[in-house]
N, C-alpha and C positions, 0 to 999 in steps of 0.2 A: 619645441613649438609652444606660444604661449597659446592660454585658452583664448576664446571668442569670449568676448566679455559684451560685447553690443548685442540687444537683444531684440532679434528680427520682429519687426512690426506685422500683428497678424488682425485680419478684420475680422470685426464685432460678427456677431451673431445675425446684429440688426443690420448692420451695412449690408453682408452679404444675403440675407434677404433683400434690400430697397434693391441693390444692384440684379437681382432674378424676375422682379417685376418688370422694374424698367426692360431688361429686355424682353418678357414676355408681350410686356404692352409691345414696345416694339416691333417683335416678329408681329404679331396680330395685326398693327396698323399695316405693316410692309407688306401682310395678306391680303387685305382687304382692299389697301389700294390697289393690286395687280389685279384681282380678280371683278374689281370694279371697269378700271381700264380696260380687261379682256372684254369684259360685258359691253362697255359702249362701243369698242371697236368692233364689235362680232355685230352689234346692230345698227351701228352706223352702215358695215357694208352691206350689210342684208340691205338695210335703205333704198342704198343708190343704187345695188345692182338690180333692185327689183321695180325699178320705177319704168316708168311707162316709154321715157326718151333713153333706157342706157345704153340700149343697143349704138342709135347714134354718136351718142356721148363716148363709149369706147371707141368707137370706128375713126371720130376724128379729135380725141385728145390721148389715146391710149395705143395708137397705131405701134406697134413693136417695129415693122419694117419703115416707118418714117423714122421714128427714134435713130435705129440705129443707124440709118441714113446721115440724119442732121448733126451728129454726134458728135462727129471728128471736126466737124466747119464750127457748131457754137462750142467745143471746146477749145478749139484754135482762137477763137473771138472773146472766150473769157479769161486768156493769158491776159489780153491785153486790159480786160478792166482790171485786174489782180495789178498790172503793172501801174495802170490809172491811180489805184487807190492808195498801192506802194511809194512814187511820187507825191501824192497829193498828202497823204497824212502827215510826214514832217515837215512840211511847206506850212498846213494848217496850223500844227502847234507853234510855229515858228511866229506867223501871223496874232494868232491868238493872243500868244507870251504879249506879244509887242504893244497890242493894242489894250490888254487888259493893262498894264504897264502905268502906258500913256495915260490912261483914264483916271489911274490914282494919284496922280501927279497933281500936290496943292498948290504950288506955288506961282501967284499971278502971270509971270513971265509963261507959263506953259499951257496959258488957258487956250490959244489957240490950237496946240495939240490936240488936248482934251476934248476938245468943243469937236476936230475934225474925227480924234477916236470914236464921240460918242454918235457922228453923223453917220460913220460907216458903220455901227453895228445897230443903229436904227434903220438903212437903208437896206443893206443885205439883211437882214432879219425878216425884214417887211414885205420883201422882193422873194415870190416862189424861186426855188431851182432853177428847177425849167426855164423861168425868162432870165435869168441868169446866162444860162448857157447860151439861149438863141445871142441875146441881148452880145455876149464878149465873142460866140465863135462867129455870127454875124459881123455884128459893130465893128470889130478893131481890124480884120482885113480890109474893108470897107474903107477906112481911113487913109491905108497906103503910107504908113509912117516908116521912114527907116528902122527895121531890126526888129519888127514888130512879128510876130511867128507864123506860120500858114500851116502849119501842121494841125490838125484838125483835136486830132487825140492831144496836145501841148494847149489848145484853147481849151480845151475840156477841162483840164486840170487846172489854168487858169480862174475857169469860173467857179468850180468848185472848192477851188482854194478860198475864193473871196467871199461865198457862199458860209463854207462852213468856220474860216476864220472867226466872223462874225461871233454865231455862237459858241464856238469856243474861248471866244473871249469872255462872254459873260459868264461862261461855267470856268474861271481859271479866277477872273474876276470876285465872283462869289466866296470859292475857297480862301483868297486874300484877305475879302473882305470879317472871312469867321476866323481868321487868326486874333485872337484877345490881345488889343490895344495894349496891356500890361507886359506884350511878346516886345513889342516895337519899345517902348517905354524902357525895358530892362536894354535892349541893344544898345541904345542912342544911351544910356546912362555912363556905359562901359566906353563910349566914345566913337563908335560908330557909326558911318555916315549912312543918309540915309540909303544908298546904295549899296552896301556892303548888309546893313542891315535888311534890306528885300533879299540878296543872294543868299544868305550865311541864315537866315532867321526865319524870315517870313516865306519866302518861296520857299524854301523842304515843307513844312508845315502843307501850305495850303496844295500844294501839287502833288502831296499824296494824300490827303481826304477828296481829291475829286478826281484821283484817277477812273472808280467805276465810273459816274457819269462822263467822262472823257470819252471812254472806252464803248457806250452806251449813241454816243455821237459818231463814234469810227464805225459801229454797224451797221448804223444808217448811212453812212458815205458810201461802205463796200457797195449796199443796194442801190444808190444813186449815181455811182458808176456807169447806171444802165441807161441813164438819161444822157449822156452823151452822146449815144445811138440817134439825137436827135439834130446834130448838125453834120452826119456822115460816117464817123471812124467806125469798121469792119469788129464791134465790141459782138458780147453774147449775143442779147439782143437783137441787134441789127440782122446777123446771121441768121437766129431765128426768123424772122422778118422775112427774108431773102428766103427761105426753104418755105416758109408758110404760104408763101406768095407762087411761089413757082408748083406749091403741090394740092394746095387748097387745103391744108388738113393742120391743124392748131398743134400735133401735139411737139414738133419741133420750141413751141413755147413752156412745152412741159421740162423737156430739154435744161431748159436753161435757167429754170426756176428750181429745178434738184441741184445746178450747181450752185447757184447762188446760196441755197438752204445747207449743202455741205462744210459752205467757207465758213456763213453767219451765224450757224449754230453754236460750234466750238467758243468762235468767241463769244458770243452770250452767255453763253455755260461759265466762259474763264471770268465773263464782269460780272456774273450773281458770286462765284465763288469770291473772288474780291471783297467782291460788297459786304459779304458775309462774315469775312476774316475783318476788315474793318469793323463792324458792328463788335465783333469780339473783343478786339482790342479796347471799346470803349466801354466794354463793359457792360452792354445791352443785351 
């Protein structure tokens, strides 16, 4: 056997000290903020529970036998915004894509595109939610057009689609717009049309620096799922609604607010991590 001739790399004196700091700092922050957070959560509840209405405030938002009551109906009614949102997200990006698209388009021949892309993310931008939905699960039955859909939860996703297309357009928009002109310039040099040069060049580019905020706009859809509840379809929501009403007591609302917080949390969690791996890669 020959010898080991490479000679294993061993840290300085000083490294391994900075490296025993930094974790000492470390442990120390990681202390300090737990026992901070203990501290405020131990006297937030002291708060509430010693206030003057909590007796009430338990009885009709903390009821365990309403809870468990409403439980199985708004989790049956939150498949379906889960199904809602599942629908609606690749509809949006889809929308999105097309409309930020349209709007980059120079060439005279397509200014009426353009001019229609930039009316629709002026108007849905401009226009709440909410009258969104009354506005298309009302409006278009109403009309009585061949083919036109009555399904209540199929309008829902309808409005939210055109809703949040909108602004997905302009965050997809944006990213296009930070790809450096010298990206497009090198494409079209090598002979590439300008079509091939948005697939091949500039779209990878721009669609992954704005996936967190993408991602930042799908949390907010998840929870606007819940406004659908306002032309009909049997969502979380609604259910709640239905059990609040027949029992007089809110906390079938509390219900439906833990699932909603279960779904949206993770993925917030998954868009800061994102965010944060990007920030890395540029070196910030």
């Amino acid at each position: 056997m020959t010898s080991q001739t490479a000679t294993e790399w061993v840290k300085s004196d000083r490294q391994v000290e900075r490296e025993r700091v930094r974790r000492t700092r470390a442990r120390r922050s990681a202390s300090v903020a737990t026992v901070s957070t203990i501290v405020f959560l131990v006297l937030l509840v002291w708060g509430v529970t010693n206030s003057p209405g909590w007796a009430s405030v338990k009885e009709t938002f903390f009821n365990w036998d309403e809870f468990a009551g409403a439980l199985p109906d708004v989790l049956s009614g939150f498949l379906l915004n889960v199904k809602i949102f599942l629908i609606a997200e690749p509809l949006i990006l889809i929308v999105g894509l097309l409309v930020a698209l349209a709007r980059g388009l120079k060439a005279p021949i397509f200014f009426p595109l353009r001019a229609l892309a930039t009316a629709y993310t002026d108007i849905f931008r401009g226009v709440p939610t909410i009258l969104v939905i009354y506005l298309i699960g009302f409006g278009l039955p109403a009309l009585q057009l061949q083919g036109v859909p009555s399904d209540l939860a199929t309008l829902g996703i309808i409005a939210l689609t055109l809703s949040y297309g909108a602004y997905v357009a302009e965050v997809i928009r944006s990213g296009i717009d930070s790809v450096h002109p010298s990206q497009v310039a090198a494409a079209r040099s090598l002979g590439l049309s300008h079509g091939k040069t948005m697939r091949f060049v500039v779209l990878p580019q721009a669609l992954r620096r704005v996936v967190p905020p993408l991602l930042n706009d799908f949390v907010s859809l998840q929870k606007d799922t819940a406004l659908v509840a306002t032309i009909g379809p049997l969502e979380a929501l609604r259910q709640a609604q239905i059990h609040a009403a027949s029992s007089f007591n809110y906390t079938p609302y509390l219900v439906a607010a833990l699932l909603f917080i279960l779904l949206t949390i993770p993925l917030a969690r998954f868009t800061d991590y994102l965010a944060a791996r990007s920030q890395r890669r540029r070196g910030q």
